[in-house]
C-alpha positions, 0 to 999 in steps of 0.5 A: 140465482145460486147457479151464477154464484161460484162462491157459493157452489164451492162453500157447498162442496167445501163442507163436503155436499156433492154438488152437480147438476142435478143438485143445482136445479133442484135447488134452483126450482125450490129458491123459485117456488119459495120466491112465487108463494112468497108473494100470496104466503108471505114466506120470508121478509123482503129483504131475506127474500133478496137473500135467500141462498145465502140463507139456504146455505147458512142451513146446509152447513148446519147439516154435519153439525146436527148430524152429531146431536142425532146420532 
């Protein structure tokens, strides 16, 4: 899970995402849910299923440069 993973947390912070504890288990609950409905849904394929933070964290990064075409 993303809590375990000290790169990714500070990739997040990096790019100026105020992280804590709060944060972490939402997005730990989310990843979770994602995971559970995947199974009657089919969310997401196999393999991305296997990495999904990753995937969260490719999105999240987007975030500072969409907010430029928005506003």
């Amino acid at each position: 899970m993303i809590a375990n993973n000290a790169d990714i947390i500070n990739l997040l912070k990096s790019s100026g995402f105020l992280w804590g504890e709060t944060q972490e288990s939402l997005l730990a609950r989310y990843l979770g849910e994602i995971r559970e409905w995947n199974a009657y849904a089919s969310l997401v394929s196999q393999g991305d299923l296997e990495k999904l933070e990753m995937h969260v964290v490719d999105s999240l990064s987007l975030g500072d440069k969409c907010q430029d075409i928005v506003y």
